[in-house]
Biopython code that builds the backbone (N, CA, C, O; Angstrom):
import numpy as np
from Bio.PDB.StructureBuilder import StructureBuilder

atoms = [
    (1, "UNK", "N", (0.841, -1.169, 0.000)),
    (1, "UNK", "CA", (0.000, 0.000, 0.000)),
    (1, "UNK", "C", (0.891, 1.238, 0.000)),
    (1, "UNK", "O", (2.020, 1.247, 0.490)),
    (2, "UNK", "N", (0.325, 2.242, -0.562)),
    (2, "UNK", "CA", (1.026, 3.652, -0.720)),
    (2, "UNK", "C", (0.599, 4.709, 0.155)),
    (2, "UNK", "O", (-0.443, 4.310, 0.674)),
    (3, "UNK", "N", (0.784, 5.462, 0.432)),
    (3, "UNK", "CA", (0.020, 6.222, 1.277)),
    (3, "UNK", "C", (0.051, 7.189, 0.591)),
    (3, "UNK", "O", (1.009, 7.839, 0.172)),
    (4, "UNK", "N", (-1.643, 7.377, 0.383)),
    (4, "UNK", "CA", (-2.085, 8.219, -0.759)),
    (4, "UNK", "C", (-3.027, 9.325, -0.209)),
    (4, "UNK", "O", (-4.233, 9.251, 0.023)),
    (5, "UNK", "N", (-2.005, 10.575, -0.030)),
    (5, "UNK", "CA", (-2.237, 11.793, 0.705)),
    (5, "UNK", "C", (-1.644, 12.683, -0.380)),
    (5, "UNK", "O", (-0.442, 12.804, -0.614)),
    (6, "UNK", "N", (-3.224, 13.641, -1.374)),
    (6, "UNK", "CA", (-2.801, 14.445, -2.150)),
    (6, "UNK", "C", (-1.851, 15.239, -1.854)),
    (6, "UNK", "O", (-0.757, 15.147, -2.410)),
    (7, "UNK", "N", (-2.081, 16.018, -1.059)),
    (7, "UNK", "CA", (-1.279, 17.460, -0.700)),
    (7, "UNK", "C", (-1.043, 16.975, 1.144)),
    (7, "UNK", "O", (-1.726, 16.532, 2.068)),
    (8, "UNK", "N", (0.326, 17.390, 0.890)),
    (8, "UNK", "CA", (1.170, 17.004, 2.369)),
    (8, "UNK", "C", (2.278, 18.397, 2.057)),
    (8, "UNK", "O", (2.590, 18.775, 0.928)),
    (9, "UNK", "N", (2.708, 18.956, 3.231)),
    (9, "UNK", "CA", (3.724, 19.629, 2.491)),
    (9, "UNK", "C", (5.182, 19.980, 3.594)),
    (9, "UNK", "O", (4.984, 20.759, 4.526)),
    (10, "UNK", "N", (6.138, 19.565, 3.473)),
    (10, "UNK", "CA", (7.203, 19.740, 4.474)),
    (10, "UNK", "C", (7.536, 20.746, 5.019)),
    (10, "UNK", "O", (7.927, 21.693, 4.336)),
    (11, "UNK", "N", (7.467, 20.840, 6.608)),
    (11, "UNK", "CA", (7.803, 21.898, 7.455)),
    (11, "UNK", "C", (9.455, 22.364, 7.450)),
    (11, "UNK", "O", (10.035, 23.432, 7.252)),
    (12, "UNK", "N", (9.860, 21.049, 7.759)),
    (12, "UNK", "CA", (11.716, 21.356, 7.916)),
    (12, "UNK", "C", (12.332, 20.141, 7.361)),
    (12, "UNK", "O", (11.639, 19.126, 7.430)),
    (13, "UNK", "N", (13.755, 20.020, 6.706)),
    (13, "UNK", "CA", (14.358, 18.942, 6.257)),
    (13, "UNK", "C", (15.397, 19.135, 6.184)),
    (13, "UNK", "O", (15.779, 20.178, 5.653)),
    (14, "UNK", "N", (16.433, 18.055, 6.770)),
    (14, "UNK", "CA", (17.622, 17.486, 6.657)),
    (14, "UNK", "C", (17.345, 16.726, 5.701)),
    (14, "UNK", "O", (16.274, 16.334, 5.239)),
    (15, "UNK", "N", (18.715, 16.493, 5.360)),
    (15, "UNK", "CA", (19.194, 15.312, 4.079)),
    (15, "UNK", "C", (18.453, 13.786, 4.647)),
    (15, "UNK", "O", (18.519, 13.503, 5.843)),
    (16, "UNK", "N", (17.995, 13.183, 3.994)),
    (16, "UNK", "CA", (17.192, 11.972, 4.166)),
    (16, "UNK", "C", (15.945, 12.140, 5.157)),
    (16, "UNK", "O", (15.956, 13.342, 5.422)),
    (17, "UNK", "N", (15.320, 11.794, 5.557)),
    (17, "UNK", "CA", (13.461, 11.674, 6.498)),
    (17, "UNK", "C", (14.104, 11.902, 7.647)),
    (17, "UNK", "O", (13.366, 12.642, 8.298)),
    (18, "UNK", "N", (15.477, 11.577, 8.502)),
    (18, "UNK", "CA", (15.984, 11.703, 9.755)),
    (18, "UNK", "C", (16.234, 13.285, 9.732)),
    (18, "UNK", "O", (17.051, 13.888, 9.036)),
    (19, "UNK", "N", (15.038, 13.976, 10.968)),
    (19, "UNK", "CA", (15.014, 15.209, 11.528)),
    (19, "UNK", "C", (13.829, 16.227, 10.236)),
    (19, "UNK", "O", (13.865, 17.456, 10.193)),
    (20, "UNK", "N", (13.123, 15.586, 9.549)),
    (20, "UNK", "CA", (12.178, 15.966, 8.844)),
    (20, "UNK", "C", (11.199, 15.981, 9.212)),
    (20, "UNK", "O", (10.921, 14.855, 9.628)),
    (21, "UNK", "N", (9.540, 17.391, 9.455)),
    (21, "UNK", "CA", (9.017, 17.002, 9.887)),
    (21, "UNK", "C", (7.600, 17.549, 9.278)),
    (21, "UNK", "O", (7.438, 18.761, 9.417)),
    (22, "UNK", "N", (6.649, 16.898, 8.684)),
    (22, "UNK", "CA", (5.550, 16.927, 7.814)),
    (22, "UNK", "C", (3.869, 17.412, 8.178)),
    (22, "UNK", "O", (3.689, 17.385, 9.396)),
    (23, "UNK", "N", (3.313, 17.603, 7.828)),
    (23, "UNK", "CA", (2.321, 18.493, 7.881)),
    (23, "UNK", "C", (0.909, 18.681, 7.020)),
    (23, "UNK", "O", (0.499, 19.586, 6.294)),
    (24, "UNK", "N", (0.272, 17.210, 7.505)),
    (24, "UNK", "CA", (-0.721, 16.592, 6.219)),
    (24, "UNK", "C", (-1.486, 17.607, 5.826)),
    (24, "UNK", "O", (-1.763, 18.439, 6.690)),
    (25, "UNK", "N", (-1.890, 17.753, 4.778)),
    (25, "UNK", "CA", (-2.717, 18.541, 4.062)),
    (25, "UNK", "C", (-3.823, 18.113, 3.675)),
    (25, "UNK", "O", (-4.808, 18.797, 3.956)),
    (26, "UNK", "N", (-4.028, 16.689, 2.813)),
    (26, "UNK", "CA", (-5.032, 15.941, 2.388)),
    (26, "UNK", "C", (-5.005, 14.632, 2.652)),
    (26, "UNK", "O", (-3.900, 14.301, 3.084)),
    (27, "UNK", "N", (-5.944, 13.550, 2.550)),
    (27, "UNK", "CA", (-5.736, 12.705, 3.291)),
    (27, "UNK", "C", (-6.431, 11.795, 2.060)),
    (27, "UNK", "O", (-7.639, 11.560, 2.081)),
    (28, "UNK", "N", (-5.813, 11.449, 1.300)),
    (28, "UNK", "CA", (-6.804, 10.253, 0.275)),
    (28, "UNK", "C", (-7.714, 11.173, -0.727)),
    (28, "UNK", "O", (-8.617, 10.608, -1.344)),
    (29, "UNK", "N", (-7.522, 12.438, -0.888)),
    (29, "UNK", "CA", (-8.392, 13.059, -1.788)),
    (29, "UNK", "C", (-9.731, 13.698, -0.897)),
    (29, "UNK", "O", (-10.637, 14.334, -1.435)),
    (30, "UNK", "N", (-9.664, 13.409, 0.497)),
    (30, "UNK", "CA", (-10.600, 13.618, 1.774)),
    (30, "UNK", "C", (-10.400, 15.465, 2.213)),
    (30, "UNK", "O", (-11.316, 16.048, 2.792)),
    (31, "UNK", "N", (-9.857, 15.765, 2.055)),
    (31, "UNK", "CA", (-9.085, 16.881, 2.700)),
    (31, "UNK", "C", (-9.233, 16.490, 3.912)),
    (31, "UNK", "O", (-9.570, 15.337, 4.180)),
    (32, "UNK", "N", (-8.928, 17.687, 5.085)),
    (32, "UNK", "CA", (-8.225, 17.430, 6.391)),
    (32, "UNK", "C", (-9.622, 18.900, 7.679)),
    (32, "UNK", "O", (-9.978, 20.001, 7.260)),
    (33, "UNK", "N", (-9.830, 18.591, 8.414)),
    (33, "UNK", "CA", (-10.417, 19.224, 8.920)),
    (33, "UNK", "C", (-10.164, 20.183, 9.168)),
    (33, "UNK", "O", (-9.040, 20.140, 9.668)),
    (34, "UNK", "N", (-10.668, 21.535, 9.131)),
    (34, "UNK", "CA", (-10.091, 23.091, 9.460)),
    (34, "UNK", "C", (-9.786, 23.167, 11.100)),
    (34, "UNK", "O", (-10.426, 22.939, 12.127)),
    (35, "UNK", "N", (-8.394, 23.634, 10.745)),
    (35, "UNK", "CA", (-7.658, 24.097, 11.864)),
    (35, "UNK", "C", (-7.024, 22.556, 13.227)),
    (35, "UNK", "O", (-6.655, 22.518, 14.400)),
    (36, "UNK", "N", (-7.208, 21.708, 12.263)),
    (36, "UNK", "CA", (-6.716, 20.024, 13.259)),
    (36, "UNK", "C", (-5.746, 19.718, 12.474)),
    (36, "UNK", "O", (-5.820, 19.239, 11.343)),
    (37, "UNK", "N", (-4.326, 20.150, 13.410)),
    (37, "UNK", "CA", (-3.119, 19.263, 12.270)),
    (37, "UNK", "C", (-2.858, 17.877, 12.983)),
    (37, "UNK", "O", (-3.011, 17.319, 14.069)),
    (38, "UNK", "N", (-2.357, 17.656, 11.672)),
    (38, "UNK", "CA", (-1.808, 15.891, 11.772)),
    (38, "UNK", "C", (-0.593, 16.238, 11.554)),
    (38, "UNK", "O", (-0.379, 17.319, 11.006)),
    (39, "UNK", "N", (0.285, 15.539, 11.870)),
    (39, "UNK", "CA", (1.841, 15.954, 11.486)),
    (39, "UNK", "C", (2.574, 14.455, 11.698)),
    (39, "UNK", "O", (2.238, 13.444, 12.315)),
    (40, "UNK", "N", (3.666, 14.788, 10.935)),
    (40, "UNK", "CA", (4.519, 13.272, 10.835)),
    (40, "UNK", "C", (6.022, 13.561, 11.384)),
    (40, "UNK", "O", (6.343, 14.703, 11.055)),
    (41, "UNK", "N", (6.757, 13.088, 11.906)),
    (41, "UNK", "CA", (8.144, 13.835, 12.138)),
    (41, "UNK", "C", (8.970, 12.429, 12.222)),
    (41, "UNK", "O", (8.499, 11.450, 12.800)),
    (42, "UNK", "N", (10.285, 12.426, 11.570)),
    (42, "UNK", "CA", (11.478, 11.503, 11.945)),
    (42, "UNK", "C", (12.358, 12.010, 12.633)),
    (42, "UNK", "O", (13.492, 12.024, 12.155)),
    (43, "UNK", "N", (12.085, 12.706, 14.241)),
    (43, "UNK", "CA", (12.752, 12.963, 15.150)),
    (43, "UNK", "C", (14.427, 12.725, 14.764)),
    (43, "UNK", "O", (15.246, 13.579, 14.426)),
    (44, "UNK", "N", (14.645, 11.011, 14.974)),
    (44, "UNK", "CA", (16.220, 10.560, 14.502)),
    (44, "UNK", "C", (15.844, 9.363, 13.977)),
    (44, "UNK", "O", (14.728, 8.875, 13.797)),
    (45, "UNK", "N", (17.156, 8.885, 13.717)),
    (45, "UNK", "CA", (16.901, 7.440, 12.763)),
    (45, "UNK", "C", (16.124, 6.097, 13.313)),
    (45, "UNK", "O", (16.449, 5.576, 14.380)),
    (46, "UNK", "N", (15.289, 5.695, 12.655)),
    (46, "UNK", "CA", (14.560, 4.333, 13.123)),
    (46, "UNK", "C", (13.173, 4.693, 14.383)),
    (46, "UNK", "O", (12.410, 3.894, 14.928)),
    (47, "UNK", "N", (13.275, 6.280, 14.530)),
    (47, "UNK", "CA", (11.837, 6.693, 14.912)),
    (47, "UNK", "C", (10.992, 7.449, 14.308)),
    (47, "UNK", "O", (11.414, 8.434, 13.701)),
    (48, "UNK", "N", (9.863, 7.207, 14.335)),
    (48, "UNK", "CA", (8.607, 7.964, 14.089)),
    (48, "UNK", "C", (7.628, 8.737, 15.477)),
    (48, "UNK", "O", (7.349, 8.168, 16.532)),
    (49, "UNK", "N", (7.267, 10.078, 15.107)),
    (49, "UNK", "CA", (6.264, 10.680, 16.105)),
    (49, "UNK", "C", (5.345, 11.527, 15.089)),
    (49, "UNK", "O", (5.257, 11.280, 13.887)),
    (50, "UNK", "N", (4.456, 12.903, 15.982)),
    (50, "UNK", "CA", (3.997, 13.132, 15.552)),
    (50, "UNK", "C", (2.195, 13.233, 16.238)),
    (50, "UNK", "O", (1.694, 12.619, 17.180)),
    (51, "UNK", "N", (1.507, 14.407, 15.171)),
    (51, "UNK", "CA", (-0.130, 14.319, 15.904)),
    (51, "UNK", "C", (-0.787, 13.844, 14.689)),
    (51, "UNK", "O", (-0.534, 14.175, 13.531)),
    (52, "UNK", "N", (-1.822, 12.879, 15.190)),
    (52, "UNK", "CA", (-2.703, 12.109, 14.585)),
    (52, "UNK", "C", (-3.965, 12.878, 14.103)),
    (52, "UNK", "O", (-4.667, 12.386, 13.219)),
    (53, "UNK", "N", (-4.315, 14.280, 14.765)),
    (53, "UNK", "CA", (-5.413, 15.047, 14.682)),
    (53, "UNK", "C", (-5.237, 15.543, 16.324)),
    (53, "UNK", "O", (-4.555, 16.538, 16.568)),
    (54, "UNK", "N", (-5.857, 14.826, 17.347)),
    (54, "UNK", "CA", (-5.946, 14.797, 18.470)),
    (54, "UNK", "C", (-5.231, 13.954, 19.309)),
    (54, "UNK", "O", (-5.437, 14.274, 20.480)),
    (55, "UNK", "N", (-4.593, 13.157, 19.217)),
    (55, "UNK", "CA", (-3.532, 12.641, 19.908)),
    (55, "UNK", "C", (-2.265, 12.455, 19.217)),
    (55, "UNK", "O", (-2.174, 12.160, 18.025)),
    (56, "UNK", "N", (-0.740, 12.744, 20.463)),
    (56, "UNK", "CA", (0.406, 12.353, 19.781)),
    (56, "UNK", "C", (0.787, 10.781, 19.508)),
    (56, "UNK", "O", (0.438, 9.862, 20.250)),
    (57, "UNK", "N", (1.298, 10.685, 18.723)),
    (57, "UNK", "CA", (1.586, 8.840, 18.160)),
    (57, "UNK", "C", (3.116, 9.188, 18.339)),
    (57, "UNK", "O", (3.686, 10.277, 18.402)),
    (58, "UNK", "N", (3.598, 7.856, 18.400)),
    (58, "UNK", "CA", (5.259, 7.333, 18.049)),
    (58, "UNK", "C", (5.161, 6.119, 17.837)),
    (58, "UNK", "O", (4.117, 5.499, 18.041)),
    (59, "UNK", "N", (6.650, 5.396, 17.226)),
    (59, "UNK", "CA", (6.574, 4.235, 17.227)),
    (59, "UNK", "C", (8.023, 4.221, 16.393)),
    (59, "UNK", "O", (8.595, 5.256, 16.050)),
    (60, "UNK", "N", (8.552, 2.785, 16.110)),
    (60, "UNK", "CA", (9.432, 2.548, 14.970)),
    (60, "UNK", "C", (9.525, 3.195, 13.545)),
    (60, "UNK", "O", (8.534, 3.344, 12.830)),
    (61, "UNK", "N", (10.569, 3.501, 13.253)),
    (61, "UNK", "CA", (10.450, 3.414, 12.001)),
    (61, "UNK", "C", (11.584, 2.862, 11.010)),
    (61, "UNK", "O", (12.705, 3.352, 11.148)),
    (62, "UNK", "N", (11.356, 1.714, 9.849)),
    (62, "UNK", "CA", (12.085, 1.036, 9.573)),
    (62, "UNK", "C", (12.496, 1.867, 7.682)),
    (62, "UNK", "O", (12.136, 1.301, 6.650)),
    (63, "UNK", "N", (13.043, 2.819, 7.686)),
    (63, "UNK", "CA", (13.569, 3.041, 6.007)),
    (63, "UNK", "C", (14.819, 2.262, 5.470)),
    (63, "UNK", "O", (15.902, 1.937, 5.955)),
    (64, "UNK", "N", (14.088, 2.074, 4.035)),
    (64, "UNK", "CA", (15.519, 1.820, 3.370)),
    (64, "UNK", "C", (15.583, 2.362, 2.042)),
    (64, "UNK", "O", (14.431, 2.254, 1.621)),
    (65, "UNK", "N", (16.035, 2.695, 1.473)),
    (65, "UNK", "CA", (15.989, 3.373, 0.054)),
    (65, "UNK", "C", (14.717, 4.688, 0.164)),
    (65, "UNK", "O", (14.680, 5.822, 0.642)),
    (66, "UNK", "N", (13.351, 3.395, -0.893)),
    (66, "UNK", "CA", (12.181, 4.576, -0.900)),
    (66, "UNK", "C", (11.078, 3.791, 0.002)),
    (66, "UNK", "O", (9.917, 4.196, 0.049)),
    (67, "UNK", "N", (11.467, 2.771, 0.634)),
    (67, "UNK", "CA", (10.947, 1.605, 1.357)),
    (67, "UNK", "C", (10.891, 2.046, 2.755)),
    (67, "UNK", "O", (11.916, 2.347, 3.368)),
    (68, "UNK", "N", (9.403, 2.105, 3.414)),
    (68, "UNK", "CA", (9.158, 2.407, 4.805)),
    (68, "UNK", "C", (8.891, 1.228, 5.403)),
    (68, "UNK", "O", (9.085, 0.253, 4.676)),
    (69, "UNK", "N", (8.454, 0.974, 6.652)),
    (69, "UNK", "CA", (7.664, 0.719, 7.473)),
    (69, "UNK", "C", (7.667, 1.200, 8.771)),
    (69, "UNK", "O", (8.472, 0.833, 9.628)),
    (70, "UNK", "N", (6.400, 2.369, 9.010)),
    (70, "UNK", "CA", (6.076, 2.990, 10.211)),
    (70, "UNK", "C", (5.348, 1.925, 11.134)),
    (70, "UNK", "O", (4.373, 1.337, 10.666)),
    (71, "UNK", "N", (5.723, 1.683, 12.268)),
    (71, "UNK", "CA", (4.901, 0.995, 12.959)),
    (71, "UNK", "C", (5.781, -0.024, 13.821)),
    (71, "UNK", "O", (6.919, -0.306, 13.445)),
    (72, "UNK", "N", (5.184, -0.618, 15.086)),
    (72, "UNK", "CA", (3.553, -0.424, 15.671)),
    (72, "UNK", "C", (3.607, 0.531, 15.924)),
    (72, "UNK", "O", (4.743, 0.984, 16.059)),
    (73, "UNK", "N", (2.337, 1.525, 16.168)),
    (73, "UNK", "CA", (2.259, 3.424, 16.317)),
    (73, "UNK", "C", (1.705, 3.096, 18.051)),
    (73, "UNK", "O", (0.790, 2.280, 18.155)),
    (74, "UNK", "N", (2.131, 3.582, 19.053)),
    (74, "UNK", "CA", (1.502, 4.244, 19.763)),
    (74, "UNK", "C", (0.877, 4.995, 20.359)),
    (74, "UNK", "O", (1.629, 4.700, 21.288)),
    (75, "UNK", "N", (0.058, 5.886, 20.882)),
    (75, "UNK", "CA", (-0.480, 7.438, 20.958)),
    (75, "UNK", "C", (-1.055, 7.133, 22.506)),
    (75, "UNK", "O", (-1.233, 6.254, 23.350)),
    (76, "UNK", "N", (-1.211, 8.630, 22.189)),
    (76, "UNK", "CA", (-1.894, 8.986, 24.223)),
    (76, "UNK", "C", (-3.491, 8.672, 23.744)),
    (76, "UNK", "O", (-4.029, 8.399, 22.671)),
    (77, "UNK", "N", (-3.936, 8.863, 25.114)),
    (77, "UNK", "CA", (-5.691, 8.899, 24.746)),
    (77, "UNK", "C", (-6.541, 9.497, 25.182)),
    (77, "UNK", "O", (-7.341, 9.213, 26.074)),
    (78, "UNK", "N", (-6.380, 10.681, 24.364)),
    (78, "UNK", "CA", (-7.329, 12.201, 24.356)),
    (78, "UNK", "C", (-8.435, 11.363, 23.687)),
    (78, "UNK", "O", (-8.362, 10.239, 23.192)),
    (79, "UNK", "N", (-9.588, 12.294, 23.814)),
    (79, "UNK", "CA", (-10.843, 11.802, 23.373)),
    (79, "UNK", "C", (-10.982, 13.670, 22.877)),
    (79, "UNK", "O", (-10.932, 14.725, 23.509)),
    (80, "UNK", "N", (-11.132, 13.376, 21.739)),
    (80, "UNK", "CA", (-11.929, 14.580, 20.682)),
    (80, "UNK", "C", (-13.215, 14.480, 20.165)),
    (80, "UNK", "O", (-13.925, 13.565, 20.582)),
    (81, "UNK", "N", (-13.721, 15.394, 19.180)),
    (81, "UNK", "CA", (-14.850, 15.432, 18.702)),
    (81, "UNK", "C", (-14.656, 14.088, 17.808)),
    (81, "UNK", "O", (-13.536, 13.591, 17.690)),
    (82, "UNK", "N", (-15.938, 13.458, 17.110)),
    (82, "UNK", "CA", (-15.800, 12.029, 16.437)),
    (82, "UNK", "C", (-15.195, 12.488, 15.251)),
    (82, "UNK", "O", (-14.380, 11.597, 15.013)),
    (83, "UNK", "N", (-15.129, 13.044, 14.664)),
    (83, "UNK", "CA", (-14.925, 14.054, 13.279)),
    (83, "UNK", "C", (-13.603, 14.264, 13.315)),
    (83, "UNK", "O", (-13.012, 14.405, 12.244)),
    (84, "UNK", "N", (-12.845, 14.327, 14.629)),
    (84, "UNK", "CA", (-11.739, 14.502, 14.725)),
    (84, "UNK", "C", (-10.821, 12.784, 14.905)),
    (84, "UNK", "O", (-9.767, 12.293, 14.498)),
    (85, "UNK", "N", (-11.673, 12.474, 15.527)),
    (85, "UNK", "CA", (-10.851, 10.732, 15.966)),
    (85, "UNK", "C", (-11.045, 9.932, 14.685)),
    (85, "UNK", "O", (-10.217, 9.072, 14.386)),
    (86, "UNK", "N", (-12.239, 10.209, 13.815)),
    (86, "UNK", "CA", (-12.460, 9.391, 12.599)),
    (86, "UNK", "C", (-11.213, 9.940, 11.827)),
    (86, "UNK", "O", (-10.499, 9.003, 11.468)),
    (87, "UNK", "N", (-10.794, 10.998, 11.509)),
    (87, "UNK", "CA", (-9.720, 11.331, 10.755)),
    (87, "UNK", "C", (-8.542, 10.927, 10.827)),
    (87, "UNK", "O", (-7.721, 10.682, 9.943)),
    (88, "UNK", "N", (-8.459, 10.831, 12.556)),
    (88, "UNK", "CA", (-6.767, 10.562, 13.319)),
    (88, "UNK", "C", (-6.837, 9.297, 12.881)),
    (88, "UNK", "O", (-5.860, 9.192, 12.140)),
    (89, "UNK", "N", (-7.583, 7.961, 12.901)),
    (89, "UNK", "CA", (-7.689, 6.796, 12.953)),
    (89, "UNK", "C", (-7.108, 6.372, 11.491)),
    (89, "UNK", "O", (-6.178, 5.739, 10.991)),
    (90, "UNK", "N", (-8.182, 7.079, 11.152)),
    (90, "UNK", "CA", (-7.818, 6.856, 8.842)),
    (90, "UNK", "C", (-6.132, 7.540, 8.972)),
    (90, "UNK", "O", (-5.191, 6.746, 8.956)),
    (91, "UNK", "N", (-5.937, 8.656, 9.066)),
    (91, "UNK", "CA", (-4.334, 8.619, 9.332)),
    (91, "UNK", "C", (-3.416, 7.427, 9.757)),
    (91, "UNK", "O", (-2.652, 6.797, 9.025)),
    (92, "UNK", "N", (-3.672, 7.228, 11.234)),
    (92, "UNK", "CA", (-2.494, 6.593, 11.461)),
    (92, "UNK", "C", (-3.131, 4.943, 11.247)),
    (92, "UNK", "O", (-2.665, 4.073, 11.983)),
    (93, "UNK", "N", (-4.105, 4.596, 10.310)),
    (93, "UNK", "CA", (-4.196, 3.190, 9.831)),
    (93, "UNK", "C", (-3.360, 3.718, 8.275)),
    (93, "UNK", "O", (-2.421, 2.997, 7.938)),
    (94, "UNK", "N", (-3.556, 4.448, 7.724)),
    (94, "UNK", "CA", (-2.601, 4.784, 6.449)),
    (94, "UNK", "C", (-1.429, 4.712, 6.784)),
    (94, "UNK", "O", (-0.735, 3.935, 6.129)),
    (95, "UNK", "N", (-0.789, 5.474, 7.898)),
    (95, "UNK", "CA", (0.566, 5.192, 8.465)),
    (95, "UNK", "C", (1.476, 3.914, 8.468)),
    (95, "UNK", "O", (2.596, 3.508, 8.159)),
    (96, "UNK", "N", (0.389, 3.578, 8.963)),
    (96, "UNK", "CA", (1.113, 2.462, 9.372)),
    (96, "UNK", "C", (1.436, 0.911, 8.247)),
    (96, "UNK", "O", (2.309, 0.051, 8.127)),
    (97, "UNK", "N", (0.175, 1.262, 7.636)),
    (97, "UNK", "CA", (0.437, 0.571, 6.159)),
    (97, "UNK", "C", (1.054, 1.015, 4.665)),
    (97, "UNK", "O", (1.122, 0.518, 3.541)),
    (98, "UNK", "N", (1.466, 2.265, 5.341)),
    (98, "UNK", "CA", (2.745, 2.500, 3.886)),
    (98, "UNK", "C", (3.775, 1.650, 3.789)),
    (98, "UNK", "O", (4.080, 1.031, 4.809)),
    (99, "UNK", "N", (4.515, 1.434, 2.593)),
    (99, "UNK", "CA", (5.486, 0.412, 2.027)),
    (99, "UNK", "C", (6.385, 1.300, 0.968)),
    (99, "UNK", "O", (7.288, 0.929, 0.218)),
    (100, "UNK", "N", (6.018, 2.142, 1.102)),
    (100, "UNK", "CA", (7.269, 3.274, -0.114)),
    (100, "UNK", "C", (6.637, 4.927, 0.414)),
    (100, "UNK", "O", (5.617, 5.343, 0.964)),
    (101, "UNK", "N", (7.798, 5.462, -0.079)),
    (101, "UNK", "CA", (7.396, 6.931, -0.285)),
    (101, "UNK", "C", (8.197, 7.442, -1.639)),
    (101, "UNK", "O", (9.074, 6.757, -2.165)),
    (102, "UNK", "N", (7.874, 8.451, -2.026)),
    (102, "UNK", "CA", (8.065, 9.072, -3.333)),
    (102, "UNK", "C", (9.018, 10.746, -3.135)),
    (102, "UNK", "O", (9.280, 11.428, -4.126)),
]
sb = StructureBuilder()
sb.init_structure("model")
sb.init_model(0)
sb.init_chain("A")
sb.init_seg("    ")
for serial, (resi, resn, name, xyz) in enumerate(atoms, 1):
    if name == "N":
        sb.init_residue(resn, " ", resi, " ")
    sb.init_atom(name, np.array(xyz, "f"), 0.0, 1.0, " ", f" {name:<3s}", serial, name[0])
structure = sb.get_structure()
């Protein structure tokens, strides 16, 4: 699976995903709810963090070339509006099933 998020657009970047940190825009052609960021960050090598909508996630992260695998994700457990948790959820289930990036 790809993770297929029209418009995403990078906040800050070092050379390779280690210390890069992202800033979803669209989510599957869904757009993204006004004023709820999601964000992705590769803190340092072989981790993932980041906000889901309403809660922060972390977890592994395994790159190699253009080859990911984010995951298992963990997060805290805020309770938001449903509108907001339905979004975070479709996020970090996309997350976690990417297999490349571009």
């Amino acid at each position: 699976m790809i993770l297929d998020v029209s418009s995403i657009r990078e906040i800050s970047r070092e050379i390779g995903l280690t210390g890069s940190e992202w800033l979803l825009e669209d989510l599957a052609g869904a757009g993204v709810i006004d004023n709820v960021q999601a964000t992705l960050a590769f803190p340092e090598a072989s981790k993932v963090s980041g906000k889901g909508s309403c809660n922060r996630f972390f977890g592994p992260a395994k790159v190699d070339g253009n080859a990911v695998h984010l995951g298992p994700l963990g997060s805290t457990r805020m309770a938001c509006p449903e509108a907001v948790m339905k979004q975070e959820t479709k996020y970090l289930n996309t997350l976690q099933a990417v297999e490349r990036f571009e």
